[in-house]
C-alpha positions in Angstrom: -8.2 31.6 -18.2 -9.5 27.7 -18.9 -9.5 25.6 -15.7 -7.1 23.2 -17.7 -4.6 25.9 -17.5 -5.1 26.3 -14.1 -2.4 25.0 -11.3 -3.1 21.9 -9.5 -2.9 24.2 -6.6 -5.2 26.6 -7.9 -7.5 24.3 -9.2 -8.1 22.7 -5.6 -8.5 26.1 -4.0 -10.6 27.0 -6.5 -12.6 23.8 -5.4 -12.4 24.6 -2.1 -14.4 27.9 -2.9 -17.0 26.3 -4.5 -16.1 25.6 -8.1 -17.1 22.0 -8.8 -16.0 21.7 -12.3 -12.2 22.7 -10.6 -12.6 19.2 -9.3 -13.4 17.6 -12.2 -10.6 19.1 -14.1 -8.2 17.5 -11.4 -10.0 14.1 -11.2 -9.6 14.1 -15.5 -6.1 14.9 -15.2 -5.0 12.3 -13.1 -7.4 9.5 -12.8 -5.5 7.3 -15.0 -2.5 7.7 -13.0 -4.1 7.2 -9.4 -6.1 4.5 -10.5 -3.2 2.4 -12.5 -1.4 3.0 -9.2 -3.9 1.4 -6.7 -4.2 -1.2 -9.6 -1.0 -2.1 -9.1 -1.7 -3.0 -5.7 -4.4 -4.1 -5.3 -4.9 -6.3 -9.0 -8.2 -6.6 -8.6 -9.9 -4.3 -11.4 -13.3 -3.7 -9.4 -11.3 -3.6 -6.1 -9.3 -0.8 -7.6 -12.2 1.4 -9.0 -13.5 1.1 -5.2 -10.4 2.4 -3.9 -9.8 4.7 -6.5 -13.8 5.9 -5.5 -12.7 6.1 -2.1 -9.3 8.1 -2.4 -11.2 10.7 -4.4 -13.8 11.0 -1.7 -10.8 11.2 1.2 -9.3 14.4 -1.4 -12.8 15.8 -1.4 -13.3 15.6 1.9 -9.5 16.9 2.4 -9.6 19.8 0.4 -13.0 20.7 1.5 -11.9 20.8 5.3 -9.4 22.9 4.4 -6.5 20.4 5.4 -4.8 20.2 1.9 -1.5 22.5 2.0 -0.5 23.1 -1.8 3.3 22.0 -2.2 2.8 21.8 -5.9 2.8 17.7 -5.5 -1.5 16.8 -5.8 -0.6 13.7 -7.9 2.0 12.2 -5.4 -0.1 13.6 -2.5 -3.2 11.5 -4.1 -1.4 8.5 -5.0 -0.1 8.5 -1.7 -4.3 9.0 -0.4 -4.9 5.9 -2.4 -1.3 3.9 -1.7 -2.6 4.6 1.9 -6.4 3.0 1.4 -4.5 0.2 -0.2 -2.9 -0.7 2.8 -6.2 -0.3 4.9 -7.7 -3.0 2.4 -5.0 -5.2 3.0 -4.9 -5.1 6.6 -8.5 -5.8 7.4 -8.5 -8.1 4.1 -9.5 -11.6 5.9 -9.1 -13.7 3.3 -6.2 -16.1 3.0 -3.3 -14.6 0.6 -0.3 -17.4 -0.1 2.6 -15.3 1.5 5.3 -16.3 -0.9 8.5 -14.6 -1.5 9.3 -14.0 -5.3 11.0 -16.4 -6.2 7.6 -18.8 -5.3 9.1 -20.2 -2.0 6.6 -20.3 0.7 7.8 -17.2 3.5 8.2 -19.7 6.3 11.0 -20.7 4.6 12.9 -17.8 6.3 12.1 -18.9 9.4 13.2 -22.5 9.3 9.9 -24.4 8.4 10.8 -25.4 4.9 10.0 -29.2 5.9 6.0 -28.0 6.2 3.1 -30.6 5.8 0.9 -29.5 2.9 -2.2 -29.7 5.2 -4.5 -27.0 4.1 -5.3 -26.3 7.9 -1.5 -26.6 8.8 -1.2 -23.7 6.1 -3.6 -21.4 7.1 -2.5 -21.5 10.6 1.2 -20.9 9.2 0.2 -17.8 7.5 -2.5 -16.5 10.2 0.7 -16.5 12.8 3.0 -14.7 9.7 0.3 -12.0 9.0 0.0 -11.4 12.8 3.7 -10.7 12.9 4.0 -9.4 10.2 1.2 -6.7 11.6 3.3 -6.1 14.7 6.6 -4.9 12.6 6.4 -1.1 12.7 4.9 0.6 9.9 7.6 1.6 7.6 8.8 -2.4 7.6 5.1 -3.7 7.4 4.3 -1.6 5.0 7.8 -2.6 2.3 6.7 -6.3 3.6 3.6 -5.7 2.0 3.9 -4.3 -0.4 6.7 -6.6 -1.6 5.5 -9.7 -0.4 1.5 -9.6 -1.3 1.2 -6.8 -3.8 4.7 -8.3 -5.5 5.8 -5.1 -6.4 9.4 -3.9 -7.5 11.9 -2.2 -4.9 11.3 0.8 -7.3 8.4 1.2 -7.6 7.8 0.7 -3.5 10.5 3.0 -3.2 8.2 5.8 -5.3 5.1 4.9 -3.6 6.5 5.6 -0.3 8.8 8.0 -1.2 11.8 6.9 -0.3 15.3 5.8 -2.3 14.9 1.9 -3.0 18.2 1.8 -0.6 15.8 2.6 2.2 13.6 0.4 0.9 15.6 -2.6 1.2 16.7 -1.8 4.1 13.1 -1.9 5.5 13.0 -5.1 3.8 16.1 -6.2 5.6 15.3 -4.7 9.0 11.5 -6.6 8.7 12.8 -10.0 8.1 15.4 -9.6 11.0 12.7 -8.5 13.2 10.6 -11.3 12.0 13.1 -13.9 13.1 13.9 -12.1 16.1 10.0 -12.5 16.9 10.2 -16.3 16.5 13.6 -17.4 18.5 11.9 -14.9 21.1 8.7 -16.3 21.6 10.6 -20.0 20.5 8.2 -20.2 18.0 7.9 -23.1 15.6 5.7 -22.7 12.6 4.8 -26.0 11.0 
């Protein structure tokens, strides 16, 4: 039998035994998929062949040390690997991303500083004090922020990156804002 007619299952334990070319089979099948995916985060092209570098080098190194159970779900499962090293990039990214809601309105409009002075330094410190509490949320609420907010991506398609119904979704969404304003009248917070 071909190795193109092999399993995705079989074709990473056949990897994990050795077969090289069982990997490259599974990299040829799905590369376009994984790497539009990242792409869509990330939309940076030579940011997303980096990542998309680095997933397949986590999946090596997974399937390897014998850590990869076969569900019959490698292309989720590796979207998720690379979904996942998205993240990472975003949370150590130390550049200054505009955190705007998608309709173009700056974020700290939510929390009651609509009036702000356009001040670049003013700005920056406005977002540096959303990203931080943005990075306390827990992870599921974070990570909708995110991806919602700085990767500008659908309900949908968070909802199949994280695999969940877009109804959880938003309610991530909803949950993260609340806990976001909670954070502020809390620590009576003014962001200007």
């Amino acid at each position: 039998m071909l190795l193109s007619q092999y399993s995705d299952g079989q074709l990473a334990q056949a990897f994990s035994q050795g077969n090289e070319k069982a990997l490259e089979t599974l990299i040829v099948r799905y590369k376009d998929k994984i790497y539009t995916s990242i792409y869509m985060l990330v939309k940076d092209k030579y940011l997303a062949e980096d990542i998309f570098q680095d997933t397949f080098l986590k999946i090596i190194k997974t399937i390897k040390g014998g850590r990869y159970s076969e569900q019959g779900k490698f292309l989720p499962w590796a979207i998720r690997v690379g979904h996942n090293l998205c993240m990472d990039h975003f949370r150590k990214a130390k550049q200054q991303i505009p955190v705007t809601l998608p309709d173009g309105q700056d974020i700290s409009i939510l929390f009651g500083a609509g009036d702000m002075a356009s001040d670049g330094i003013e700005k920056r410190q406005v977002h540096e004090t959303v990203r931080k509490m943005i990075e306390s949320l827990p992870e599921e609420q974070r990570e909708v922020i995110v991806l919602r907010i700085y990767a500008d991506l659908s309900f949908k398609r968070i909802s199949e990156l994280t695999g969940v119904s877009i109804n959880t979704a938003l309610g991530r969404m909803r949950y993260a804002l609340l806990n976001l304003r909670k954070m502020i009248t809390d620590n009576q917070m003014v962001l200007r």
